[in-house]
Backbone as CSV, one residue per row, in Angstrom:
resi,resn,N_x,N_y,N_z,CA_x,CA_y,CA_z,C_x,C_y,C_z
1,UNK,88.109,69.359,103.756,87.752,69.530,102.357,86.293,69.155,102.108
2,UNK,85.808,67.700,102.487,84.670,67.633,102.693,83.133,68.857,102.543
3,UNK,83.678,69.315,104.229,82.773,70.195,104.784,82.887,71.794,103.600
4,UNK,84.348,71.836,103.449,83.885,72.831,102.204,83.352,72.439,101.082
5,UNK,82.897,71.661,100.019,82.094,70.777,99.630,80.721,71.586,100.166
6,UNK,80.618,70.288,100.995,78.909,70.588,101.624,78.432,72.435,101.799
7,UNK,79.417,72.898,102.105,78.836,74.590,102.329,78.691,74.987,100.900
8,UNK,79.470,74.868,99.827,79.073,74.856,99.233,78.011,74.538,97.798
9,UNK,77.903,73.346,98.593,76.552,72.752,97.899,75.203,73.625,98.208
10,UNK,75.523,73.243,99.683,74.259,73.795,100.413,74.129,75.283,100.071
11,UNK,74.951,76.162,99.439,75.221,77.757,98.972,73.980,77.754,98.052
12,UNK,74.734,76.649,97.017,73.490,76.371,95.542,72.593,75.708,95.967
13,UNK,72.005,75.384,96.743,71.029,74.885,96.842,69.770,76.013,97.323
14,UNK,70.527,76.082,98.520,69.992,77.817,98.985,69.246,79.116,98.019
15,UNK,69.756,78.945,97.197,69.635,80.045,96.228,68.902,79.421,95.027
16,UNK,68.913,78.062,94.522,68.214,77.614,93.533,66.860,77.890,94.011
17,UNK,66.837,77.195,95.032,65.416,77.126,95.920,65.004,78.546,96.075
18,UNK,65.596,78.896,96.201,64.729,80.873,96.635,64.146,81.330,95.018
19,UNK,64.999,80.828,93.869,64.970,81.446,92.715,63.778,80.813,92.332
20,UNK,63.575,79.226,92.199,62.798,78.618,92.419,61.473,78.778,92.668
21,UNK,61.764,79.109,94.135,60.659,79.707,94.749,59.445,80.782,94.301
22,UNK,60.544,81.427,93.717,59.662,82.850,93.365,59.307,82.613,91.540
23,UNK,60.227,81.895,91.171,59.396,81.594,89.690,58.334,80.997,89.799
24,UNK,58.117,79.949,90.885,56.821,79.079,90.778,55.619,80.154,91.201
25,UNK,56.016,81.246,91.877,54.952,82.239,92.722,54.613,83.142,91.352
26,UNK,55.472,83.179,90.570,54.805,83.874,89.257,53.992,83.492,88.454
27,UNK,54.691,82.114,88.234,53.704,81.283,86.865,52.416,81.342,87.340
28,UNK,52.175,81.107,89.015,50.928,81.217,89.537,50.370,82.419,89.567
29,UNK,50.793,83.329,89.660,50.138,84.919,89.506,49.781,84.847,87.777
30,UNK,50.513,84.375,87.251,49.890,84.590,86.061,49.042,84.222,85.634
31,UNK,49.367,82.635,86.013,47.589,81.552,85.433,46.391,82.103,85.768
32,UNK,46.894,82.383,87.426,45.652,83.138,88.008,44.871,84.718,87.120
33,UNK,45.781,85.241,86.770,45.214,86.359,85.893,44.683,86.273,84.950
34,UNK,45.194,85.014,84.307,44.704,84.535,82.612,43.150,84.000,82.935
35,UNK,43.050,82.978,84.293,41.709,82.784,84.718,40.865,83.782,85.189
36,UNK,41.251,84.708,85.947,40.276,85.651,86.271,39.828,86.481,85.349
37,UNK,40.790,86.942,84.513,40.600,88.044,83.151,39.179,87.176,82.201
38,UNK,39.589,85.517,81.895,38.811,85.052,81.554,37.156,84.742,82.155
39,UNK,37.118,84.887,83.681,35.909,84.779,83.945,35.449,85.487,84.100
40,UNK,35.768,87.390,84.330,35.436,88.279,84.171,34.778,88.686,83.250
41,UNK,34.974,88.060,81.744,34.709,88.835,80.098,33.351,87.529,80.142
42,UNK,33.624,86.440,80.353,32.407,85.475,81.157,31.354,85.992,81.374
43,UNK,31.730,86.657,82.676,30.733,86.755,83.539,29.949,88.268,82.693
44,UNK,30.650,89.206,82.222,30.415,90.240,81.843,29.052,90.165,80.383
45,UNK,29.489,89.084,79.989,29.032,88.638,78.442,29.205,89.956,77.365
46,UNK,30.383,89.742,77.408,30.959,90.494,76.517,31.131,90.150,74.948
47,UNK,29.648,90.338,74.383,29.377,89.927,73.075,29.810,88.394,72.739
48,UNK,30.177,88.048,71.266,30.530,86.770,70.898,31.704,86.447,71.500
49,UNK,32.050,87.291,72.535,33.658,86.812,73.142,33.207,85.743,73.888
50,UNK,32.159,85.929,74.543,31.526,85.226,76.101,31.955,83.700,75.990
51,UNK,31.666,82.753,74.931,31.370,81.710,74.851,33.294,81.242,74.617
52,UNK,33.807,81.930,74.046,35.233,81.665,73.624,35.585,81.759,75.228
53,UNK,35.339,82.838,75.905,36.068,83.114,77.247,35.473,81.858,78.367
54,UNK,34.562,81.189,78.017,33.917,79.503,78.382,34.740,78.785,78.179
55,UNK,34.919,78.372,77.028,35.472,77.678,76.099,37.033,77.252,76.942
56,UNK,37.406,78.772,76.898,38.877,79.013,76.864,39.116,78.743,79.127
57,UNK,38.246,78.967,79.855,38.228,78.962,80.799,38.154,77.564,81.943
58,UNK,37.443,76.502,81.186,37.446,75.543,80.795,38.571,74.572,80.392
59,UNK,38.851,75.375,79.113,40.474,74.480,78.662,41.351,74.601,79.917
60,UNK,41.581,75.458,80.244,42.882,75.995,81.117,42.811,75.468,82.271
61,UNK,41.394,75.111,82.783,40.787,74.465,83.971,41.386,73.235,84.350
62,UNK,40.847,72.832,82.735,41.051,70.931,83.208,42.349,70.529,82.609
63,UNK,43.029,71.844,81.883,44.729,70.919,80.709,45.239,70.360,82.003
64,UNK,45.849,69.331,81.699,46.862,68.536,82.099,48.271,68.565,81.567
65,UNK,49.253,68.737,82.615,50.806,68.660,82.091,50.624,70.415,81.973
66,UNK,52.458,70.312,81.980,52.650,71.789,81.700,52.925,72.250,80.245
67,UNK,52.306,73.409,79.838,52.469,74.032,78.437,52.836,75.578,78.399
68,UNK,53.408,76.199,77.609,53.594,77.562,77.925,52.719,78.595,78.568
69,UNK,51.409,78.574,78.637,50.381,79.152,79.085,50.719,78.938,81.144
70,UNK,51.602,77.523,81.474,51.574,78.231,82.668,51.309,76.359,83.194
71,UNK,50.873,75.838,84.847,50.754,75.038,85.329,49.222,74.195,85.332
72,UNK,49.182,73.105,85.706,47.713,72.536,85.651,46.527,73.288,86.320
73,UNK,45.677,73.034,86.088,44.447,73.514,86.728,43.658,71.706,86.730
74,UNK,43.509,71.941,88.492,42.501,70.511,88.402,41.262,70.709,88.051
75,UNK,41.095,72.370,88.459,39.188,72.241,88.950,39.292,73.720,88.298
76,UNK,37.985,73.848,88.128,37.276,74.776,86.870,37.660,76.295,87.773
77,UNK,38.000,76.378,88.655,37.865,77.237,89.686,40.400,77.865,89.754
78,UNK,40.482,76.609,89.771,41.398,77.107,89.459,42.126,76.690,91.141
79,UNK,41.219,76.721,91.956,41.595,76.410,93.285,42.857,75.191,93.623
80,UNK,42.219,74.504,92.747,43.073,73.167,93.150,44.280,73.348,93.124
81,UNK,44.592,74.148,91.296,46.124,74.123,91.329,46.656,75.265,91.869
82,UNK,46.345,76.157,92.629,46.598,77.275,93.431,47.127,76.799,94.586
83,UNK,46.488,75.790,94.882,46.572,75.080,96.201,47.925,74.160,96.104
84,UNK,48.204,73.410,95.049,48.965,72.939,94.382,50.590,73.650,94.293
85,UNK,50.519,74.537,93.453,51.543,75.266,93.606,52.075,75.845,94.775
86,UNK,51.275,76.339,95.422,51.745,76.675,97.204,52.261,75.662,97.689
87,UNK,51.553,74.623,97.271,52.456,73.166,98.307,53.759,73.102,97.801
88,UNK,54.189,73.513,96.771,55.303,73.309,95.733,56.058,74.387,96.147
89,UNK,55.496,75.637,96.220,56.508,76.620,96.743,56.693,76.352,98.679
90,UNK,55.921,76.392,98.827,56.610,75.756,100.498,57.329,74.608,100.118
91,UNK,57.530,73.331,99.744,58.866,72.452,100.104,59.664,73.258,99.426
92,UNK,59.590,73.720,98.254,60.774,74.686,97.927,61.259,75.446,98.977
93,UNK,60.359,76.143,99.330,61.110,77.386,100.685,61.803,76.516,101.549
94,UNK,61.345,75.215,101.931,61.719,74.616,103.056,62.790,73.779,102.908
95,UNK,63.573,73.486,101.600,64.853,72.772,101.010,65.538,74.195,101.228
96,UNK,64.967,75.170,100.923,66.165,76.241,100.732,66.475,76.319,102.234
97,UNK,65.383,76.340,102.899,65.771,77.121,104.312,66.508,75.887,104.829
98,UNK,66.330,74.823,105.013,67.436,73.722,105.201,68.878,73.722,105.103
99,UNK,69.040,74.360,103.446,70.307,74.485,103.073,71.096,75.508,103.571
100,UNK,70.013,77.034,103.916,70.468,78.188,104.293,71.139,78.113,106.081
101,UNK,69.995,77.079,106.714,70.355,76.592,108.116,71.597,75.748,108.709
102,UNK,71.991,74.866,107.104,73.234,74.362,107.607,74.241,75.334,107.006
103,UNK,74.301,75.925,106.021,74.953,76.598,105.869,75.350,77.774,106.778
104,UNK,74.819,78.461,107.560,74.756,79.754,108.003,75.249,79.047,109.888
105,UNK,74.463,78.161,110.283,74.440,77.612,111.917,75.716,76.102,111.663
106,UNK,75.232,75.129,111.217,76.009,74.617,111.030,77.528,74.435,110.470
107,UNK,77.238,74.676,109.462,78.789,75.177,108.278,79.454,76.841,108.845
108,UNK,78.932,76.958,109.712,79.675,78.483,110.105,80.468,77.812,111.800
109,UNK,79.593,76.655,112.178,81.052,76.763,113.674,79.992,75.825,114.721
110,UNK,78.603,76.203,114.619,77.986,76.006,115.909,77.926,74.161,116.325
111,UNK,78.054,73.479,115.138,78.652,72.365,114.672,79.647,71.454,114.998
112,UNK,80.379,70.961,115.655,81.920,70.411,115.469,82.080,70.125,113.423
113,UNK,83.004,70.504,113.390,83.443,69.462,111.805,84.393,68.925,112.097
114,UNK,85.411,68.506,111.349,86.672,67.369,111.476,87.515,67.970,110.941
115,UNK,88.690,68.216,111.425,90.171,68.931,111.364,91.110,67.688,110.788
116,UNK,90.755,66.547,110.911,91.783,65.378,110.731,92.649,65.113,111.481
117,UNK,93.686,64.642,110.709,95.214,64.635,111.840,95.806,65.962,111.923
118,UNK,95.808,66.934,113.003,96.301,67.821,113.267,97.518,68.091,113.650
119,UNK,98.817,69.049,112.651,100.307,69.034,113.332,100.359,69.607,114.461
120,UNK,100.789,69.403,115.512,101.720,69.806,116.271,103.465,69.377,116.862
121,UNK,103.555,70.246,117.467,104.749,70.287,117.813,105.687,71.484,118.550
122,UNK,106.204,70.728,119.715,106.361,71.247,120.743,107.553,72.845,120.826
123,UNK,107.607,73.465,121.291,107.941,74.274,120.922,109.699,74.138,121.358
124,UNK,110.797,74.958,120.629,111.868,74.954,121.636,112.132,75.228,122.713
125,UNK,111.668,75.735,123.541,111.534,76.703,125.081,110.949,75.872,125.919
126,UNK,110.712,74.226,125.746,110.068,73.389,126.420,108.709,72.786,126.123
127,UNK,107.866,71.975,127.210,106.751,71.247,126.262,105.423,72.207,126.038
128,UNK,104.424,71.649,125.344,104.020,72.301,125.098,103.066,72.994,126.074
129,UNK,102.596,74.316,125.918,102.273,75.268,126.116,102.673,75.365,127.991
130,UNK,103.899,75.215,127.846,104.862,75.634,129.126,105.214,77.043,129.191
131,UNK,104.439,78.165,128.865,104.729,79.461,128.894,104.275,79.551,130.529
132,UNK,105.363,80.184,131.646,105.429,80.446,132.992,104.071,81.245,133.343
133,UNK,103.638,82.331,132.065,102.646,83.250,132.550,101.105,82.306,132.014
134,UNK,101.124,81.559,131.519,100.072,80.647,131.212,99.017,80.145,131.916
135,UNK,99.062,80.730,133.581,98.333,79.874,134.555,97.217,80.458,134.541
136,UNK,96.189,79.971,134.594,94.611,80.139,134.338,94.159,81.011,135.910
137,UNK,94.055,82.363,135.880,93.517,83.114,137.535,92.256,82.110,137.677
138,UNK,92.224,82.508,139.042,91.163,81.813,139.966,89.678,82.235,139.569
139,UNK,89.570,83.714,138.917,88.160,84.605,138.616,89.052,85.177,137.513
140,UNK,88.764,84.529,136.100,89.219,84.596,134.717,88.486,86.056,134.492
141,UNK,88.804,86.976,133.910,87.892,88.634,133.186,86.595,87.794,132.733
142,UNK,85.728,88.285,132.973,84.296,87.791,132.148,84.323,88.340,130.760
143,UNK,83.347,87.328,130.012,83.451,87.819,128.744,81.381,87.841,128.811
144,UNK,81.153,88.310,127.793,79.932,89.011,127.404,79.065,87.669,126.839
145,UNK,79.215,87.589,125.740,78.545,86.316,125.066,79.355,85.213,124.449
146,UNK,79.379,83.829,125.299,80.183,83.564,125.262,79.719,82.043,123.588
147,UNK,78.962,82.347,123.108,78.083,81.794,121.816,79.099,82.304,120.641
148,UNK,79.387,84.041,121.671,80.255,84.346,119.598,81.722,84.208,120.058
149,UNK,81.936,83.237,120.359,83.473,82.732,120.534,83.418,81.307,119.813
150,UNK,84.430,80.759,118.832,84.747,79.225,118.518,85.985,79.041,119.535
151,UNK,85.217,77.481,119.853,86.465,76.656,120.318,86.982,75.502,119.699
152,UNK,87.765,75.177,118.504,88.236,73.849,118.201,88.775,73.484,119.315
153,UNK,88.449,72.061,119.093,89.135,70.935,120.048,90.079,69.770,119.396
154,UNK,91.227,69.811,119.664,92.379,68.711,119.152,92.812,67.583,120.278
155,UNK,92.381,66.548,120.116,92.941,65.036,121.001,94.578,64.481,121.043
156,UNK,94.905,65.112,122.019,96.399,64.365,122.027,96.942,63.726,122.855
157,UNK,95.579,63.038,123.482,95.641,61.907,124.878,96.071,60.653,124.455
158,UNK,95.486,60.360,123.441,95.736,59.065,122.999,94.476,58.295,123.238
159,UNK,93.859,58.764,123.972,92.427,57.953,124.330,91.348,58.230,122.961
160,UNK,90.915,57.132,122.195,89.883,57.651,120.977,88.736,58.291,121.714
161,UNK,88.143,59.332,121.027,87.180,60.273,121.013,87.182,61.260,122.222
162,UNK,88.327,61.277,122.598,88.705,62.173,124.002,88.525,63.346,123.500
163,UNK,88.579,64.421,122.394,87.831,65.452,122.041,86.431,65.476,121.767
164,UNK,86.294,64.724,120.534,85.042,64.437,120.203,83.433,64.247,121.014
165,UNK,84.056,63.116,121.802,82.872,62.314,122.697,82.946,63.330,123.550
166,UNK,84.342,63.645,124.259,83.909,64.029,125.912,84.346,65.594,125.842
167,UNK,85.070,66.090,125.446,85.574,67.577,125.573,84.983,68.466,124.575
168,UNK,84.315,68.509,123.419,83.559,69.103,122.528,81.886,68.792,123.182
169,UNK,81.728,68.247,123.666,79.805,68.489,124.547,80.274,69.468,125.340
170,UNK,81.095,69.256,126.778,81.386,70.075,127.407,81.940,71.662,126.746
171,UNK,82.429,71.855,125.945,82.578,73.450,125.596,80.854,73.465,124.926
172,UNK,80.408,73.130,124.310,79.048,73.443,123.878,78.433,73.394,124.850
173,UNK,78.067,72.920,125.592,77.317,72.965,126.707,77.769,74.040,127.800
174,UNK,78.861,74.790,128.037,79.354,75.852,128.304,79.018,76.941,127.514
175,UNK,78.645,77.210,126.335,77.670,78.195,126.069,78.520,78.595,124.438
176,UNK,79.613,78.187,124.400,80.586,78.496,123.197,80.095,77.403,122.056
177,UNK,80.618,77.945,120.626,80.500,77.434,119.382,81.655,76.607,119.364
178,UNK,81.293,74.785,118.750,82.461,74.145,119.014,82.861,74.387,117.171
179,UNK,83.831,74.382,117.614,84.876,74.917,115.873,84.909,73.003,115.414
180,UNK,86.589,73.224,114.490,87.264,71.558,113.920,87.343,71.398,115.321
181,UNK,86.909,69.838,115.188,87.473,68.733,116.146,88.087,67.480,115.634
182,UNK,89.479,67.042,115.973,90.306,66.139,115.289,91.517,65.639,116.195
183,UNK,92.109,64.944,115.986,93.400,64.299,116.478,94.527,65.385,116.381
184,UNK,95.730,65.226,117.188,96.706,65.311,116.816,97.846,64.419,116.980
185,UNK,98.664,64.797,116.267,99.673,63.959,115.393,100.627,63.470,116.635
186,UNK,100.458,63.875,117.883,101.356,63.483,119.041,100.061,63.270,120.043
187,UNK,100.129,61.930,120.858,98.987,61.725,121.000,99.676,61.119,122.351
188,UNK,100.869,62.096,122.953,101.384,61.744,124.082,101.569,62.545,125.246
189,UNK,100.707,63.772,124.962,100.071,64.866,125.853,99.917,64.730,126.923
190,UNK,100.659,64.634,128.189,100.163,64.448,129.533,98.939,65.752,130.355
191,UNK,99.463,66.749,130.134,98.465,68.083,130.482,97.932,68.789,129.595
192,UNK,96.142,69.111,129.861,95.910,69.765,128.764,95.914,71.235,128.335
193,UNK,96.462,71.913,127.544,96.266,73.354,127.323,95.140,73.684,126.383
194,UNK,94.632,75.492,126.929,93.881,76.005,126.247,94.457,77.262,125.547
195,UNK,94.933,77.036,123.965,95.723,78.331,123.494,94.830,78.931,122.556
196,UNK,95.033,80.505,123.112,94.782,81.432,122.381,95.295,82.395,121.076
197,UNK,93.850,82.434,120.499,94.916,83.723,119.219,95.151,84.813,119.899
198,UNK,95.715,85.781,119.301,95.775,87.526,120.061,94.568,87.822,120.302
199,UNK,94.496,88.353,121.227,93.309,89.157,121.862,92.506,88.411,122.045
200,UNK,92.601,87.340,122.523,91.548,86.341,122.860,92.048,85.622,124.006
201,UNK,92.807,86.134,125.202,93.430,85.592,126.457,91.981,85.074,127.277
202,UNK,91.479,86.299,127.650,89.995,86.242,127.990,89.131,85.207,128.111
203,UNK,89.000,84.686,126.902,87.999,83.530,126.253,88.745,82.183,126.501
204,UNK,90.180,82.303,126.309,90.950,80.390,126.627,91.012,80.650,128.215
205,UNK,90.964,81.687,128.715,90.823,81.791,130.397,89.567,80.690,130.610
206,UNK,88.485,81.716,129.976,87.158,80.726,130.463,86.910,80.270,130.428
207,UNK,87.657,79.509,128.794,87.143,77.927,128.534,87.802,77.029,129.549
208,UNK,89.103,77.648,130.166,90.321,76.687,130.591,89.017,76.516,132.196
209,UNK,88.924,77.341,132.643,88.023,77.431,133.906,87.024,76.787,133.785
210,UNK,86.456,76.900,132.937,85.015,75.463,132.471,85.623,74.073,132.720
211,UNK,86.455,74.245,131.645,86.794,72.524,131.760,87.698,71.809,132.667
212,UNK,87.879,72.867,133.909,89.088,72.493,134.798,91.038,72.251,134.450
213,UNK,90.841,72.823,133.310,92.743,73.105,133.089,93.007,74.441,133.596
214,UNK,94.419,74.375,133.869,94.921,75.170,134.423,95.700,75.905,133.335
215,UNK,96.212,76.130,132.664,97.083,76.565,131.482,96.079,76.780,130.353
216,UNK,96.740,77.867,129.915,96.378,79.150,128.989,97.054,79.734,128.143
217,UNK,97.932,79.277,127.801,98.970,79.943,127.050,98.829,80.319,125.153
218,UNK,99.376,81.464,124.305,99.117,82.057,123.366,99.286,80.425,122.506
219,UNK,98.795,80.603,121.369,99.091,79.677,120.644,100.406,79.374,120.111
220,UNK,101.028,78.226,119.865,101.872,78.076,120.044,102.646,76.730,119.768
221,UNK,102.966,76.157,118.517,103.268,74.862,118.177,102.155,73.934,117.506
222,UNK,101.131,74.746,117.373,100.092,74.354,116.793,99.389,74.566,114.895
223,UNK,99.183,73.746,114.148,99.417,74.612,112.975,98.244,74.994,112.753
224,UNK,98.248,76.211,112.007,96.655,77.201,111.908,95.685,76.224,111.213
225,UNK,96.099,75.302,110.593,94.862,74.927,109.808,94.108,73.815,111.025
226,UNK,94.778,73.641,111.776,93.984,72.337,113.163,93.113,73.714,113.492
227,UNK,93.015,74.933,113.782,92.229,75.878,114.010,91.333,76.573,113.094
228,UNK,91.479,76.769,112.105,90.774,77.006,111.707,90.477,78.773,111.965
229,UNK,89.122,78.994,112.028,89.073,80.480,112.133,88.222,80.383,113.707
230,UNK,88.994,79.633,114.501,88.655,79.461,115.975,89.327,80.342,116.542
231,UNK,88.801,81.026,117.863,89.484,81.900,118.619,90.591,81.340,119.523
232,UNK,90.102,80.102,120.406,91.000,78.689,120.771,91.359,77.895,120.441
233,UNK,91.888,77.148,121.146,91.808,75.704,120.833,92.205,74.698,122.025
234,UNK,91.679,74.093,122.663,91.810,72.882,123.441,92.281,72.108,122.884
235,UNK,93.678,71.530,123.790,94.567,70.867,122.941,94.559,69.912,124.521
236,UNK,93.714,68.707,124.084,93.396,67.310,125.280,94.196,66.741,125.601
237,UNK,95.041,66.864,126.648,95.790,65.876,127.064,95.081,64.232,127.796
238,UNK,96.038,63.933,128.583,95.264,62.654,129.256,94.979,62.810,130.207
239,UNK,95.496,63.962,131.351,94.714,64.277,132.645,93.054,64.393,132.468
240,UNK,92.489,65.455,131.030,91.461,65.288,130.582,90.536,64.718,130.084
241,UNK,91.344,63.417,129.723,91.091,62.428,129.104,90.334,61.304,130.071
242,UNK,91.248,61.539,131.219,90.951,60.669,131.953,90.107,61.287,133.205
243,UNK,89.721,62.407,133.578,89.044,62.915,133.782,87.671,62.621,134.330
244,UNK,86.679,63.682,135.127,85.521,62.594,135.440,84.624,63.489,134.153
């Protein structure tokens, strides 16, 4: 719940900042026009205007604080607060792009987040992911890029941070997006499985082959929300746990 929260903060934030962004890039196009128009009729000496367009070129130069006419001017030139406002629209750009970065890389998977206490439970047909055809081949099908795959990881060794600490580096560091990482609710797991959604045999093959498990089996006793919108899920026993 949290992490949905934060994505969506970071959504509005994203977008204030862009909106932001580009209002401050106007007010400045404008001041700037109101000054140039003015030093133009200046420079031109355009009858009894000349001295008003001084006058007025001047004011706008040195006002202080903001007034409807637009932002400060430090220097008669106009430079300063040009300079000014750019600094203002870059941290703007750069809060947005912050927000857009966790939102989009982070808040999308590449991340671990926290699943919590995750249900499982073993299936009737025996423990879990005891499906006979489950055994991980020796040379798993290759997969292509293995970045646009999520893997949540669920701890049911009993050992604290046995997903977290040690089995979520290792799938990231294997080249995959680590999904939720969290406990589960049976934390008496002797072997670990890697279960797949449909059409994703492929991918718990390779993860299972990375991390040295042998079992692969469809998902299965696991509840969708410990997954999330992961293609796997590594479900840690204590062989893994204990592991080098």
């Amino acid at each position: 719940m949290s992490s949905d929260w934060i994505m969506i903060s970071a959504t509005i934030v994203m977008f204030v900042s862009l909106f932001g962004a580009l209002g401050l890039l106007l007010v400045a196009w404008r001041r700037q026009q109101v000054i140039n128009g003015l030093q133009a009729r200046e420079q031109h000496g355009l009858g009894h205007s000349a001295p008003v367009a001084s006058d007025r070129t001047q004011a706008l130069s040195g006002r202080e604080g903001i007034s409807q006419g637009g932002l400060p001017m430090p220097s008669s030139t106009g430079n300063g607060a040009t300079i000014g406002i750019i600094a203002a629209v870059l941290a703007v750009i750069v809060v947005g792009g912050f927000a857009g970065w966790w939102f989009l890389v982070r808040g999308g998977g590449s991340s671990s987040g926290t699943a919590g206490t995750a249900q499982i439970t073993k299936p009737a047909n025996g423990p879990l992911g005891a499906d006979p055809d489950a055994s991980v081949p020796e040379d798993p099908p290759a997969i292509q890029d293995r970045a646009a795959y999520t893997v949540a990881v669920l701890n049911a060794s009993g050992v604290t941070g046995a997903a977290a600490d040690r089995v979520a580096p290792k799938v990231e560091t294997a080249g995959y997006r680590v999904g939720q990482v969290g406990d589960a609710n049976d934390q008496n797991l002797a072997t670990s499985v890697v279960m797949w959604k449909p059409g994703k045999q492929a991918v718990a093959q390779n993860v299972a082959k990375d991390l040295g498990i042998t079992s692969a089996p469809p998902v299965d006793g696991v509840a969708s929300e410990a997954i999330g919108n992961a293609d796997v899920v590594v479900v840690v026993g204590k062989d893994t746990a204990a592991g080098p």
